[in-house]
KEFILUM-656124 format. One record per residue (C-alpha): residue number from 1; chain; x, y, z. Coordinates in Angstrom, 3 decimals, m for minus. Example, Ala and Ser with C-alpha at 12.3 -4.5 7.8 and 13.67 -1.06 7.14 Angstrom:
<sites>
<site><k>1</k><c>A</c><c1>12.300</c1><c2>m4.500</c2><c3>7.800</c3></site>
<site><k>2</k><c>A</c><c1>13.670</c1><c2>m1.060</c2><c3>7.140</c3></site>
</sites>
This chain:
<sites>
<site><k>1</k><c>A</c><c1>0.000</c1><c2>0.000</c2><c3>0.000</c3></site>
<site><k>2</k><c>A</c><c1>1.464</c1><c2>3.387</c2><c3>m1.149</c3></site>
<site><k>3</k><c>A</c><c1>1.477</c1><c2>5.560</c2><c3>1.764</c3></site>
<site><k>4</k><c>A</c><c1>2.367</c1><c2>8.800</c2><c3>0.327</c3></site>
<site><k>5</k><c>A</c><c1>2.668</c1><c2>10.665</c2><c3>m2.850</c3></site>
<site><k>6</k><c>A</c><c1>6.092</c1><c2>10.289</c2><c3>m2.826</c3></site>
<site><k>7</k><c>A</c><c1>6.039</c1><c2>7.115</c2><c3>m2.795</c3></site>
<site><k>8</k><c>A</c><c1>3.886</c1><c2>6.465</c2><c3>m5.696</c3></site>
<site><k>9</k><c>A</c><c1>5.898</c1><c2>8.774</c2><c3>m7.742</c3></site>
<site><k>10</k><c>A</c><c1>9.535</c1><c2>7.641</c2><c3>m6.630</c3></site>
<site><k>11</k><c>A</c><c1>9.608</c1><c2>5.032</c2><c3>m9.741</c3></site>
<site><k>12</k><c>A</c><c1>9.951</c1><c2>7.864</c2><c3>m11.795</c3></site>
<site><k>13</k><c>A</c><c1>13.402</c1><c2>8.896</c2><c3>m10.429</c3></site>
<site><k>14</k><c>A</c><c1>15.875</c1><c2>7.701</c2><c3>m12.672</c3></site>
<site><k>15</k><c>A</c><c1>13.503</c1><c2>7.552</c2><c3>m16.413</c3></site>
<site><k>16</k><c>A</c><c1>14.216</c1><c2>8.889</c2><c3>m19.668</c3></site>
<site><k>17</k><c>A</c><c1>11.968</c1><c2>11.452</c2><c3>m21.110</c3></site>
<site><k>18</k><c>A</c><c1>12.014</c1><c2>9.833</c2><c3>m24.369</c3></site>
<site><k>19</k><c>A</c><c1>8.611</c1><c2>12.641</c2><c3>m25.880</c3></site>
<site><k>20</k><c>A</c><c1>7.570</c1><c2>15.911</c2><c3>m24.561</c3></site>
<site><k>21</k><c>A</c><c1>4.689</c1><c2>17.246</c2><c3>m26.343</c3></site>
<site><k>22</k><c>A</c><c1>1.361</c1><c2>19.478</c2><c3>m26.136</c3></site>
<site><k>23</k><c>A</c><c1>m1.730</c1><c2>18.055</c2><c3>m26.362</c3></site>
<site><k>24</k><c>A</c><c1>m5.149</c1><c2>19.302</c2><c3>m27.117</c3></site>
<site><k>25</k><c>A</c><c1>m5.396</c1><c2>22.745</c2><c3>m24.720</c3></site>
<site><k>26</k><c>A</c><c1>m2.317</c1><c2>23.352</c2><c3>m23.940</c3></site>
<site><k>27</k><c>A</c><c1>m1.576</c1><c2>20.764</c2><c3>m21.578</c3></site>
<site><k>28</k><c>A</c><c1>2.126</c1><c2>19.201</c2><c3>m21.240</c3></site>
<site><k>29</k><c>A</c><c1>2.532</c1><c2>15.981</c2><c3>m21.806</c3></site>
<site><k>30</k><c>A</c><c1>5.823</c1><c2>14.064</c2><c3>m20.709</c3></site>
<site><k>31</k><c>A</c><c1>6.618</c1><c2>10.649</c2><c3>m21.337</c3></site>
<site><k>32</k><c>A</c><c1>8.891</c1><c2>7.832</c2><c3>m19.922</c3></site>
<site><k>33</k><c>A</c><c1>11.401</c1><c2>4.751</c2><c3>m21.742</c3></site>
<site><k>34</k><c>A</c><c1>9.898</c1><c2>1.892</c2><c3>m20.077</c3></site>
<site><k>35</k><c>A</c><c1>10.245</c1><c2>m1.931</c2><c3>m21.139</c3></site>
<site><k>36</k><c>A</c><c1>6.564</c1><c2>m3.442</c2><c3>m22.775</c3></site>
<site><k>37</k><c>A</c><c1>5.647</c1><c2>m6.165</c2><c3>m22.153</c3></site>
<site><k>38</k><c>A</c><c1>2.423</c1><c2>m6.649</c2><c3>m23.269</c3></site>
<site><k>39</k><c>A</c><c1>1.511</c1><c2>m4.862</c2><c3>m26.767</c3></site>
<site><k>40</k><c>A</c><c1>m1.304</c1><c2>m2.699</c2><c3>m25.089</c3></site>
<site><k>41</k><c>A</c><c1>1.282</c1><c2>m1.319</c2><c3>m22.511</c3></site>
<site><k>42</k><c>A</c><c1>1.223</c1><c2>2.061</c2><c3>m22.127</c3></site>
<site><k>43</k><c>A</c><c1>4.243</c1><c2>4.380</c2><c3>m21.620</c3></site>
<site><k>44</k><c>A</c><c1>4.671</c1><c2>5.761</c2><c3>m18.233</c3></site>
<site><k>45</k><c>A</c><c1>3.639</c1><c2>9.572</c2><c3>m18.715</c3></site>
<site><k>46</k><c>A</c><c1>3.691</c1><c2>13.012</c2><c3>m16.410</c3></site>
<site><k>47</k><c>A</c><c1>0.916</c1><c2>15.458</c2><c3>m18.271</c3></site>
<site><k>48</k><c>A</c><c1>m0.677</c1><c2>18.734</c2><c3>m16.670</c3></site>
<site><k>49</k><c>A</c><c1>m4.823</c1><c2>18.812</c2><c3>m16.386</c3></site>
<site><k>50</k><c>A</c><c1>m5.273</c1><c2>22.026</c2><c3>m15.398</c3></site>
<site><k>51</k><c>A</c><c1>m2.634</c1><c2>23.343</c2><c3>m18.446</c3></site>
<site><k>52</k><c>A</c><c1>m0.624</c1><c2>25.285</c2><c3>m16.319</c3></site>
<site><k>53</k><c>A</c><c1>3.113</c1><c2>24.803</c2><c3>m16.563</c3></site>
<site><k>54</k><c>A</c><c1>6.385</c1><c2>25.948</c2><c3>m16.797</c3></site>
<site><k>55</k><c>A</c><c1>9.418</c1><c2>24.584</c2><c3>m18.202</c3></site>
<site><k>56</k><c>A</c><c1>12.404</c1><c2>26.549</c2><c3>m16.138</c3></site>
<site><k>57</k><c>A</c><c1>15.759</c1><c2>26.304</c2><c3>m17.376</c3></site>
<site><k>58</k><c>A</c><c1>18.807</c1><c2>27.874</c2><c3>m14.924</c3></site>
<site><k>59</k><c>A</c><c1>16.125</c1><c2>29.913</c2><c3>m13.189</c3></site>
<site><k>60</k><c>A</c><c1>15.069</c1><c2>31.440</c2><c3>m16.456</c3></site>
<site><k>61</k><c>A</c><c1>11.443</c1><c2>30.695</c2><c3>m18.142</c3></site>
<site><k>62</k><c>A</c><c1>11.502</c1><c2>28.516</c2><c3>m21.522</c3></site>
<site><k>63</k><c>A</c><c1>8.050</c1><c2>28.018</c2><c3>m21.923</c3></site>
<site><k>64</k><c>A</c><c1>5.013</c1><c2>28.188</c2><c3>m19.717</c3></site>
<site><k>65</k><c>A</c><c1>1.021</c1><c2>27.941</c2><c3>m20.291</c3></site>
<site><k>66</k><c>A</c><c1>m1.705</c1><c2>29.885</c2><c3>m18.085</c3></site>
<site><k>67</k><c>A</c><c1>0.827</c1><c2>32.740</c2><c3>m16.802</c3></site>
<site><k>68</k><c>A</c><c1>3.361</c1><c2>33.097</c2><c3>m19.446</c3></site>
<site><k>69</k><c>A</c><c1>2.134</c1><c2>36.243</c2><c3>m21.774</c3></site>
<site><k>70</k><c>A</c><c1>3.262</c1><c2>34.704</c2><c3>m25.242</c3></site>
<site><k>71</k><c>A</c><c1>3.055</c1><c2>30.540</c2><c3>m24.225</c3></site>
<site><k>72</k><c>A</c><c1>4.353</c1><c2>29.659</c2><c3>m27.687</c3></site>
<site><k>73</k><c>A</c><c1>6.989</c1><c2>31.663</c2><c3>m27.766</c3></site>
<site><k>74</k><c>A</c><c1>10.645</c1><c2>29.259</c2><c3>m27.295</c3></site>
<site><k>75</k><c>A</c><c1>8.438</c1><c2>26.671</c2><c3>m26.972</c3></site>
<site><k>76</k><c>A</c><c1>9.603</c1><c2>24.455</c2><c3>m29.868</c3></site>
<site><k>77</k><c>A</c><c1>13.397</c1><c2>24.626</c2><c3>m28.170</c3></site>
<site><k>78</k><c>A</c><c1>11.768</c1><c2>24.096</c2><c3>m24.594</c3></site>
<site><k>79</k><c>A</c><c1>10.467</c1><c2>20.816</c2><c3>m25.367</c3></site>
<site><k>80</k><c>A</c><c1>13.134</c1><c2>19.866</c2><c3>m27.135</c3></site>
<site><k>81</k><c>A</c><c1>15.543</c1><c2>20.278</c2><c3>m23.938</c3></site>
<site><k>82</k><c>A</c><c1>13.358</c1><c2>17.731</c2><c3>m22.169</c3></site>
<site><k>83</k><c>A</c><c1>13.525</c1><c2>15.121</c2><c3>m24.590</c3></site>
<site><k>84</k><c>A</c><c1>16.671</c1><c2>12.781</c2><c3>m23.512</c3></site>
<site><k>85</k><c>A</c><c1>16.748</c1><c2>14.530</c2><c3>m19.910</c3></site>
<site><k>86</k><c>A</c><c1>16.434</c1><c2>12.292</c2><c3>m17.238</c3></site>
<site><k>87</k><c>A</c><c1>14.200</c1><c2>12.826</c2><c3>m14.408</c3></site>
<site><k>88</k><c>A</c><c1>16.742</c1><c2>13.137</c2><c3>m10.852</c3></site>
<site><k>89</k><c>A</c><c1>14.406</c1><c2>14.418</c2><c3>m8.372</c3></site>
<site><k>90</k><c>A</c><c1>10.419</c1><c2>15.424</c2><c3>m7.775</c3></site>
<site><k>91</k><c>A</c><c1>9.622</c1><c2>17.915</c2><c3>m5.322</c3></site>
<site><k>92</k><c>A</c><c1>6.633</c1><c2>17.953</c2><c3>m3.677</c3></site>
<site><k>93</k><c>A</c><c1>5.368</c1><c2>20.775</c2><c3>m1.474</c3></site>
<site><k>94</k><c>A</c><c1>2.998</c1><c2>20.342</c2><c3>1.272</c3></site>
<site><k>95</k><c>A</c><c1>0.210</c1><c2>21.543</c2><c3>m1.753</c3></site>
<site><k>96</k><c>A</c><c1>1.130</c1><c2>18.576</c2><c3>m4.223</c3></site>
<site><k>97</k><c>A</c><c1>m1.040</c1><c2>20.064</c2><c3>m7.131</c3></site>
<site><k>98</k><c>A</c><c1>2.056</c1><c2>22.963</c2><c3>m7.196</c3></site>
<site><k>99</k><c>A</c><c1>4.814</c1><c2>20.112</c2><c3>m8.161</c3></site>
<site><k>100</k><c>A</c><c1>8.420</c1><c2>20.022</c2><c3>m9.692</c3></site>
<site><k>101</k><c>A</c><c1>9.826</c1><c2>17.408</c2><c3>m11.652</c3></site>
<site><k>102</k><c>A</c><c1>13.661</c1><c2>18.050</c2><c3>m11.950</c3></site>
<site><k>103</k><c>A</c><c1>15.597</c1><c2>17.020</c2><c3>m14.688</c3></site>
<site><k>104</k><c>A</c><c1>19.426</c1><c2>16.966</c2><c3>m14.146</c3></site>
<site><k>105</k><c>A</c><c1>20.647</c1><c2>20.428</c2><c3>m12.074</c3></site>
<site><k>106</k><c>A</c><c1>19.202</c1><c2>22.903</c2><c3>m13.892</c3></site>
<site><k>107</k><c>A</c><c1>16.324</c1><c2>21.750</c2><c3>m16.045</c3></site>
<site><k>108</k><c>A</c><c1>13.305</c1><c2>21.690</c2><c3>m14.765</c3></site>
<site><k>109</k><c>A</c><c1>9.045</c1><c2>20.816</c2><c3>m15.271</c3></site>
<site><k>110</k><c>A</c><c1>6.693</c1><c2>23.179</c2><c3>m12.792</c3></site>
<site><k>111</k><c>A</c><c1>3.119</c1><c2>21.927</c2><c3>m12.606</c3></site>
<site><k>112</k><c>A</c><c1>1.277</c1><c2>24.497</c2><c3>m10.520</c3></site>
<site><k>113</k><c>A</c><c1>m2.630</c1><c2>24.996</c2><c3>m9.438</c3></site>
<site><k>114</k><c>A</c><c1>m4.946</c1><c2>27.928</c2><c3>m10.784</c3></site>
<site><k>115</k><c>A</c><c1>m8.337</c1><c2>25.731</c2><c3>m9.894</c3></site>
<site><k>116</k><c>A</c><c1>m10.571</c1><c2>25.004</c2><c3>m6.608</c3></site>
<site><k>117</k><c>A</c><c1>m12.254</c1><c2>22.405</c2><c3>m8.124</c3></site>
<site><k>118</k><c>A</c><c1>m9.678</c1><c2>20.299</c2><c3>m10.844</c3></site>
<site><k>119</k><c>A</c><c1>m6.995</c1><c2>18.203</c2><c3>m10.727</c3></site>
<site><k>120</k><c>A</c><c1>m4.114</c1><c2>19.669</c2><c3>m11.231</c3></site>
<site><k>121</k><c>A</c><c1>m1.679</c1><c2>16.712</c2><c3>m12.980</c3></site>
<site><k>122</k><c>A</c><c1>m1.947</c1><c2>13.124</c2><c3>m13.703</c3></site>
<site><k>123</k><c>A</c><c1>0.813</c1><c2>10.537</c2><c3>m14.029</c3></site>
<site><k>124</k><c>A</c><c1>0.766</c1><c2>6.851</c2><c3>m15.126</c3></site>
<site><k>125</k><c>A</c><c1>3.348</c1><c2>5.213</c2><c3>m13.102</c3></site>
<site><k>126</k><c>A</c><c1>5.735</c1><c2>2.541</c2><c3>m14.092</c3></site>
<site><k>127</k><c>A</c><c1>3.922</c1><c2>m0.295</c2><c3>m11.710</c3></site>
<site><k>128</k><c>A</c><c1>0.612</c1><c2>0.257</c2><c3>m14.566</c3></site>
<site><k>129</k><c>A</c><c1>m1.254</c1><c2>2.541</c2><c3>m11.463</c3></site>
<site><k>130</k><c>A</c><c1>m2.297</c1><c2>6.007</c2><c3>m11.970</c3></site>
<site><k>131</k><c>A</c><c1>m2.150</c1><c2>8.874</c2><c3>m9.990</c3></site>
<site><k>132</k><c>A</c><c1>m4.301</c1><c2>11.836</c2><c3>m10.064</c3></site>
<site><k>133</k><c>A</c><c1>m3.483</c1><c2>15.292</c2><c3>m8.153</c3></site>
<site><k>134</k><c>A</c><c1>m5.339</c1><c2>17.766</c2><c3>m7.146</c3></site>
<site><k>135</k><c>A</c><c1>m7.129</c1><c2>20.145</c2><c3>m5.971</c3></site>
<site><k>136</k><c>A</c><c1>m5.123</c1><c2>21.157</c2><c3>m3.303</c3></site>
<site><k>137</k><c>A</c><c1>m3.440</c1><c2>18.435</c2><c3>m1.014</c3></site>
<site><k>138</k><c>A</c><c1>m6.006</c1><c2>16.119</c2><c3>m2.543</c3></site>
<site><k>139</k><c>A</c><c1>m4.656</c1><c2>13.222</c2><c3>m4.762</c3></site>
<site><k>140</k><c>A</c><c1>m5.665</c1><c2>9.435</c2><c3>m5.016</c3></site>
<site><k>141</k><c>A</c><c1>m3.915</c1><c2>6.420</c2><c3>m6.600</c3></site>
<site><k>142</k><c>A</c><c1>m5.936</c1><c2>4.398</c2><c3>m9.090</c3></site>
<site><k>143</k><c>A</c><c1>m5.300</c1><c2>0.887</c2><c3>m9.812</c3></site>
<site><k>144</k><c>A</c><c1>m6.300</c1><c2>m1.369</c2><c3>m12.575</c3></site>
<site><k>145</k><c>A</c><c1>m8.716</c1><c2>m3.026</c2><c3>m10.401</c3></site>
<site><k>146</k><c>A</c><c1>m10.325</c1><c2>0.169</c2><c3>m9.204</c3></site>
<site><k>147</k><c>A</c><c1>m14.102</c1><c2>0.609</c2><c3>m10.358</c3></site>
<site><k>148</k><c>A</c><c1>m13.123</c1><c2>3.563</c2><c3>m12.183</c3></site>
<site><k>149</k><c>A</c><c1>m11.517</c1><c2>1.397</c2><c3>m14.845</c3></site>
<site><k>150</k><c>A</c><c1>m14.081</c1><c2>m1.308</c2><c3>m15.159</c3></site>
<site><k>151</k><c>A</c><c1>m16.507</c1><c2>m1.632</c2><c3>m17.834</c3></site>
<site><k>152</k><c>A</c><c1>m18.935</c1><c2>1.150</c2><c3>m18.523</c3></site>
<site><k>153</k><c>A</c><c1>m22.512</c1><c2>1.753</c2><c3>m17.569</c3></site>
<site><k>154</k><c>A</c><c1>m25.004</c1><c2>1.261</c2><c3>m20.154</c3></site>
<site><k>155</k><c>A</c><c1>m25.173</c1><c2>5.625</c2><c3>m19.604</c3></site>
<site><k>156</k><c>A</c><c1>m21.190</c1><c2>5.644</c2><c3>m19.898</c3></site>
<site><k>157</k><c>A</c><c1>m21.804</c1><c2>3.461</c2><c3>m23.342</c3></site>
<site><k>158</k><c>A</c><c1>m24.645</c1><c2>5.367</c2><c3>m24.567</c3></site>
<site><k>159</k><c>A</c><c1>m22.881</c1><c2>8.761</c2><c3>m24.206</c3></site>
<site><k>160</k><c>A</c><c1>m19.618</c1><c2>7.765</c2><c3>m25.546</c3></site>
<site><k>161</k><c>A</c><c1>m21.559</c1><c2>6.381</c2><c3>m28.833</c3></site>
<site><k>162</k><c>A</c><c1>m22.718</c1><c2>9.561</c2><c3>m29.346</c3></site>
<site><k>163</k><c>A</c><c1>m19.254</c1><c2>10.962</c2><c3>m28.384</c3></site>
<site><k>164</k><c>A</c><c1>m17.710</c1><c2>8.776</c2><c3>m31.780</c3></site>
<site><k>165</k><c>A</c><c1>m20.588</c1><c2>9.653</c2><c3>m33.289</c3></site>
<site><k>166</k><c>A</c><c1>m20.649</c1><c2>13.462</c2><c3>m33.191</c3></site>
<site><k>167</k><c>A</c><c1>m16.955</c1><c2>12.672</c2><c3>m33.932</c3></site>
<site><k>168</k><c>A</c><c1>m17.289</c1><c2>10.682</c2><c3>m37.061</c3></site>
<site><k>169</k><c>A</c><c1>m19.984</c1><c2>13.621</c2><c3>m38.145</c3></site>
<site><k>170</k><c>A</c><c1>m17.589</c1><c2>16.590</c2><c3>m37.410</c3></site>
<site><k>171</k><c>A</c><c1>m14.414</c1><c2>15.364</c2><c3>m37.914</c3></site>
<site><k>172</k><c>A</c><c1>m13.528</c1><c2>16.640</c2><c3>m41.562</c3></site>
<site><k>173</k><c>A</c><c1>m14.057</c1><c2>19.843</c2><c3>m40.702</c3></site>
<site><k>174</k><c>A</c><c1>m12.845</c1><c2>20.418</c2><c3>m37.880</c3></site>
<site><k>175</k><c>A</c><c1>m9.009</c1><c2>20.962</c2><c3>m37.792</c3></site>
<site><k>176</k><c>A</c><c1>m6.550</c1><c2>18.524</c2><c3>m36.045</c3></site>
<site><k>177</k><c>A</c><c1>m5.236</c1><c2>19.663</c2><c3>m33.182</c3></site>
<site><k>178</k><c>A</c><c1>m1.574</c1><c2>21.288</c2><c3>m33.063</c3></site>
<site><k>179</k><c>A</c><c1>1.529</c1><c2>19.247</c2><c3>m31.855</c3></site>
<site><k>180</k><c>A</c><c1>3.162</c1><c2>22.272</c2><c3>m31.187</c3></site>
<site><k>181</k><c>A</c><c1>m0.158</c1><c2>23.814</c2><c3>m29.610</c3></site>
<site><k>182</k><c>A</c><c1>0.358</c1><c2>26.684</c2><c3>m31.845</c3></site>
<site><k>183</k><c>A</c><c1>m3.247</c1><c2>27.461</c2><c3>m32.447</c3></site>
<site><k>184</k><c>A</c><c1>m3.054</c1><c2>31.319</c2><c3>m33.147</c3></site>
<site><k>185</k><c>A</c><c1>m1.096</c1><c2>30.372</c2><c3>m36.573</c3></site>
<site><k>186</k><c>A</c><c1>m3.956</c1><c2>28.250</c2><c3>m37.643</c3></site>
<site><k>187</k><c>A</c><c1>m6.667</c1><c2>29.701</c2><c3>m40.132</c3></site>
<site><k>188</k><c>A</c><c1>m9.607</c1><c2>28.399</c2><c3>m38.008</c3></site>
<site><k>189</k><c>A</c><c1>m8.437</c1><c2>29.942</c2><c3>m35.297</c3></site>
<site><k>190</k><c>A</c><c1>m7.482</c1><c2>33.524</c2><c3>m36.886</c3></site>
<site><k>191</k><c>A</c><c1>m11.250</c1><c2>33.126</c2><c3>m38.460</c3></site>
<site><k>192</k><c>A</c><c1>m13.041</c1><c2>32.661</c2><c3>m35.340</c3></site>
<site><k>193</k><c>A</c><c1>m11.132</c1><c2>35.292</c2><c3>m33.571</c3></site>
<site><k>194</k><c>A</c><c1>m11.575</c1><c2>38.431</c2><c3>m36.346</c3></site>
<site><k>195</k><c>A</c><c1>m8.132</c1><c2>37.925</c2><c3>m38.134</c3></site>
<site><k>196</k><c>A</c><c1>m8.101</c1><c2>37.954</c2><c3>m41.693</c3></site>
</sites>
């Protein structure tokens, strides 16, 4: 039984990041090397919910999302520092949600809270569990076994066949999202927002 955060997170200490990438929203998305072992397996991963991040480098801002002015701006270079860096030490302060993930002496990964109600940061840890942080001092570990992860309702069914659905329906015209999570350079984007 994992008795504190630490704990759950300490297999981390010592992993590659072999990807470091932004997904739909800005959120930061770090993954781990890790051996597979069954075909399904799943990379062990580090990725921000509540999109606020910073990638600190010497002290000095690379990148950041939520209270960085111009997010996309170095971010491109940022994410390439990460990828090969591996992860020597995760600091958690007494409010978890605000976490660093330390990468060598002077790189470094900031996850930090802006939300009452969200998680802050999730992680799939190298033992298959996953950990979700946030709000506040709140976090829980969830396990394969945990009723979170078996089947779905016939509700949970229902609405995600109408999720695909709406999906299959929309999907051509509705632009993929960014890797780089540089939305503002993408036509839809300038269109909805009044640029030309």
């Amino acid at each position: 039984m994992t008795k504190s955060l630490s704990d759950a997170l300490s297999s981390f200490v010592g992993l590659r990041c072999t990807e470091a990438k932004i997904k739909l929203g800005g959120a930061l998305d770090l993954a781990f090397d890790f051996h597979k072992v069954e075909p399904n397996d799943i990379a062990p991963y580090i990725m921000s919910w509540a999109d606020s991040w910073r990638i600190v480098l010497n002290g000095t801002v690379l990148a950041g999302h939520y209270d960085v002015e111009d997010w996309e701006h170095g971010l491109e270079d940022a994410l390439a520092q990460l990828k090969g860096q591996t992860l020597t030490e995760i600091d958690l302060p007494e409010n978890p949600s605000d976490a660093r993930f330390i990468f060598g002496e002077h790189l470094c990964v900031e996850f930090f809270q802006h939300s009452r109600e969200d998680e802050a940061w999730e992680c799939k840890i190298p033992t298959g569990n996953y950990v979700d942080v946030g709000p506040g001092k709140n976090w829980r570990l969830v396990q394969p076994t945990d009723p979170a992860l078996l089947p779905q309702t016939i509700y949970e069914e229902r609405r995600s066949d109408h999720a695909e659905a709406f999906y299959q329906r929309w999907k051509g015209r509705i632009p993929n999202s960014s890797q780089s999570g540089n939305c503002k350079a993408c036509a839809y984007w300038r269109m909805l927002h009044g640029h030309s």
